[in-house]
C-alpha positions as CSV (number, residue, x, y, z in Angstrom):
1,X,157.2,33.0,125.6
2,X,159.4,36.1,125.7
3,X,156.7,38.5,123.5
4,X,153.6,37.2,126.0
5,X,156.2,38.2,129.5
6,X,156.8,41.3,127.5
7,X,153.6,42.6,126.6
8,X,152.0,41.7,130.3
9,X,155.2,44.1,131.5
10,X,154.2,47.0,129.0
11,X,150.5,46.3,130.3
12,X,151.3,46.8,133.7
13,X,153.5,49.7,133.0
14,X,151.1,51.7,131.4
15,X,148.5,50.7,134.0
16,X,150.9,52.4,136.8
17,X,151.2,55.2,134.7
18,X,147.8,55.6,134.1
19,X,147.1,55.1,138.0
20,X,149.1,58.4,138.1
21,X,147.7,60.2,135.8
22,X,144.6,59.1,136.9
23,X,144.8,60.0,140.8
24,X,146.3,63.2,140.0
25,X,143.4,64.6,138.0
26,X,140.9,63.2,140.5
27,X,142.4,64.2,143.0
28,X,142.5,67.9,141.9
29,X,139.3,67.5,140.4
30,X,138.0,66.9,144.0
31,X,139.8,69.6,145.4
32,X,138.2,72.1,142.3
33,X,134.8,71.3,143.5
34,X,135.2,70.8,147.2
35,X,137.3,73.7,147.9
36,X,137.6,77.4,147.1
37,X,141.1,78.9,145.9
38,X,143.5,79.7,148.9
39,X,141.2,77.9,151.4
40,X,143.3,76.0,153.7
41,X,142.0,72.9,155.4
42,X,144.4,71.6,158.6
43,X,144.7,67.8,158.6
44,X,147.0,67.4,161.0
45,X,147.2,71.2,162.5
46,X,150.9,72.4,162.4
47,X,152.2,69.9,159.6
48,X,149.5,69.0,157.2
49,X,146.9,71.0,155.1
50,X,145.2,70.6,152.4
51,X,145.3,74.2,150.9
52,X,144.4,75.1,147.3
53,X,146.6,76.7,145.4
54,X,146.8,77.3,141.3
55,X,150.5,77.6,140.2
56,X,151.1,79.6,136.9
57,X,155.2,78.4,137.5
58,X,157.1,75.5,137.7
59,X,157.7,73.2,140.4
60,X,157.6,74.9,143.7
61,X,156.5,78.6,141.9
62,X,159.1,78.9,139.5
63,X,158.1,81.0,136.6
64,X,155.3,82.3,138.6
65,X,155.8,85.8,137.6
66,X,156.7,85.5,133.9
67,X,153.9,86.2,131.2
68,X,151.2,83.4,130.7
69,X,152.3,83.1,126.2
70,X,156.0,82.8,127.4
71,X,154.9,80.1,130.2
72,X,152.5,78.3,127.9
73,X,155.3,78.0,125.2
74,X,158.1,76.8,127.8
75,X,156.3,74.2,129.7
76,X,154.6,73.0,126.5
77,X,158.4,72.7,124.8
78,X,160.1,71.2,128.2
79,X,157.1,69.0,128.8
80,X,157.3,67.2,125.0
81,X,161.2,67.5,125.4
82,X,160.4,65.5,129.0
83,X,158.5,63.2,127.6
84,X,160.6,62.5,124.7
85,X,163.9,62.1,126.7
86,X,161.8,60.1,129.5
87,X,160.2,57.8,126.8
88,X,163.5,57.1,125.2
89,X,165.2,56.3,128.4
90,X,162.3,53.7,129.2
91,X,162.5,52.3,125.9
92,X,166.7,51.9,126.2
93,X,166.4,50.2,129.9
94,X,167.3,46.3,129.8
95,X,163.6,44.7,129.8
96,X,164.5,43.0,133.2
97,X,164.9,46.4,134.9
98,X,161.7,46.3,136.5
99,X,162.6,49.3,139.1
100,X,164.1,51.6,136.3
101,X,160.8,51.3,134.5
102,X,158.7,51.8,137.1
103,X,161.0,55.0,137.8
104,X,160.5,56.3,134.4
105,X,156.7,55.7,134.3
106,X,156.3,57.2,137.2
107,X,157.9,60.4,136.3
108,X,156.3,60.3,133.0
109,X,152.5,60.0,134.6
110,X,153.5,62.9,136.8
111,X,154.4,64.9,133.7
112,X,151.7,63.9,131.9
113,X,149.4,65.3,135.0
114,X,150.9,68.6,135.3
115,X,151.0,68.7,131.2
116,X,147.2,68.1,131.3
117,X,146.3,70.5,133.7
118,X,148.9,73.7,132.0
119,X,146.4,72.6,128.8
120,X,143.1,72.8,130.6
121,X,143.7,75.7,133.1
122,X,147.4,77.3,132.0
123,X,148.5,76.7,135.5
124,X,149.1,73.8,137.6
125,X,146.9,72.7,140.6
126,X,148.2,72.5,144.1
127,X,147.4,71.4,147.4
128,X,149.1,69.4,149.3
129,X,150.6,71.3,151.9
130,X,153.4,70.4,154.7
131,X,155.1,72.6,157.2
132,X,157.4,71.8,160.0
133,X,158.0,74.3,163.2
134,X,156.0,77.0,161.0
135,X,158.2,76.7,157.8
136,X,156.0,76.0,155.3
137,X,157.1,73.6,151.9
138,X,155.6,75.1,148.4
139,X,152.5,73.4,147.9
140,X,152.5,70.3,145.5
141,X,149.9,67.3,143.8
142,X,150.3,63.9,143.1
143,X,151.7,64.3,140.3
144,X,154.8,66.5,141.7
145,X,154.9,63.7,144.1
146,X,155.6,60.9,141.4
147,X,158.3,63.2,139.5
148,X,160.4,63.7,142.6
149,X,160.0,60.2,144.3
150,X,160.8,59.1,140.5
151,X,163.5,61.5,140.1
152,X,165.1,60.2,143.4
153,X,164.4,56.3,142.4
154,X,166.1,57.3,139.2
155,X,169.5,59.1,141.6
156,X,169.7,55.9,143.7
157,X,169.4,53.8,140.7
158,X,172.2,55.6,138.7
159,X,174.7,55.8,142.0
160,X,174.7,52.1,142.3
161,X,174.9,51.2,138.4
162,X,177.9,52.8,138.8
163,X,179.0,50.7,141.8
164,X,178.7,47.6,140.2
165,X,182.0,46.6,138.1
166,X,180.5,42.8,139.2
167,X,182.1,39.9,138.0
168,X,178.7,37.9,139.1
169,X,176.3,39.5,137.3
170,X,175.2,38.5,133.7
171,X,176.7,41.4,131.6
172,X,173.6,43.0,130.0
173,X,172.9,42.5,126.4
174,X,172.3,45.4,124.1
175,X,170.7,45.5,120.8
176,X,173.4,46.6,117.9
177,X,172.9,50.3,117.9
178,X,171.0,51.3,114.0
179,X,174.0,54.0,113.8
């Protein structure tokens, strides 16, 4: 019964988080071989371009400028601190909270992108590329895409748990803490 529901959930959990991973890397991979670095190629011209860009920084360039040892050292620590705080968070959510879970995987498959790429190159692969009226937004990937969509799933999520003193609903049950 429960152990069968629960083990097709962690199956299809991983599998979106794989998905993630998975796009991200092909994606860029495409973009590696199809593309030289800084080349810009308008989809829609004036809002949309594909434009390859390699980011030594964090999200959006920040870092960009510090040395690559120092860089290497701080995403590698933040990244296993990410992925340590994200997996405990997934493994603490009430098994029926389908939405929270898929928030957390996808914010861990985008970590785990831009984690893979920092090993392989020591810098992050960008390229998707939006401006509006001339103003351009710092380039991004999939995988920046599935922390911040996550990152804003897990905002909304948070602002209405704390909305809901509701007599209705089942009152969750929690596992006697091992402290």
């Amino acid at each position: 019964g429960h152990s069968v529901s629960r083990g097709y959930r962690h199956t299809i959990l991983a599998g979106f988080g794989l998905f993630i991973v998975v796009l991200d890397q092909t994606t860029k991979i495409y973009i590696m071989q199809t593309m030289h670095l800084h080349e810009s190629i308008p989809i829609i011209p004036g809002v949309f371009n594909l434009t390859y860009i390699r980011n030594p920084g964090a999200a959006f360039g920040i870092f960009a400028s510090s040395s690559g040892a120092f860089r290497m050292v701080f995403f590698l620590l933040t990244s296993l601190f990410a992925l340590a705080l994200l997996g405990t968070i997934l493994y603490r959510l009430h098994p029926a909270d389908w939405w929270g879970q898929l928030t957390v995987v996808s914010i861990l498959g985008g970590a785990i992108g831009n984690l893979l790429d920092r090993l392989q190159y020591g810098e992050v692969v960008d390229f998707l590329d939006f401006s509006v009226k001339g103003y351009h937004w710092p380039a991004f990937n999939v995988a920046d895409s599935a922390i911040s969509l996550g990152v804003i799933s897990l905002l909304i999520l948070f602002a209405f748990e704390n909305k809901k003193p509701d007599p209705t609903s089942s009152p969750q049950e929690q596992p006697p803490s091992l402290s």
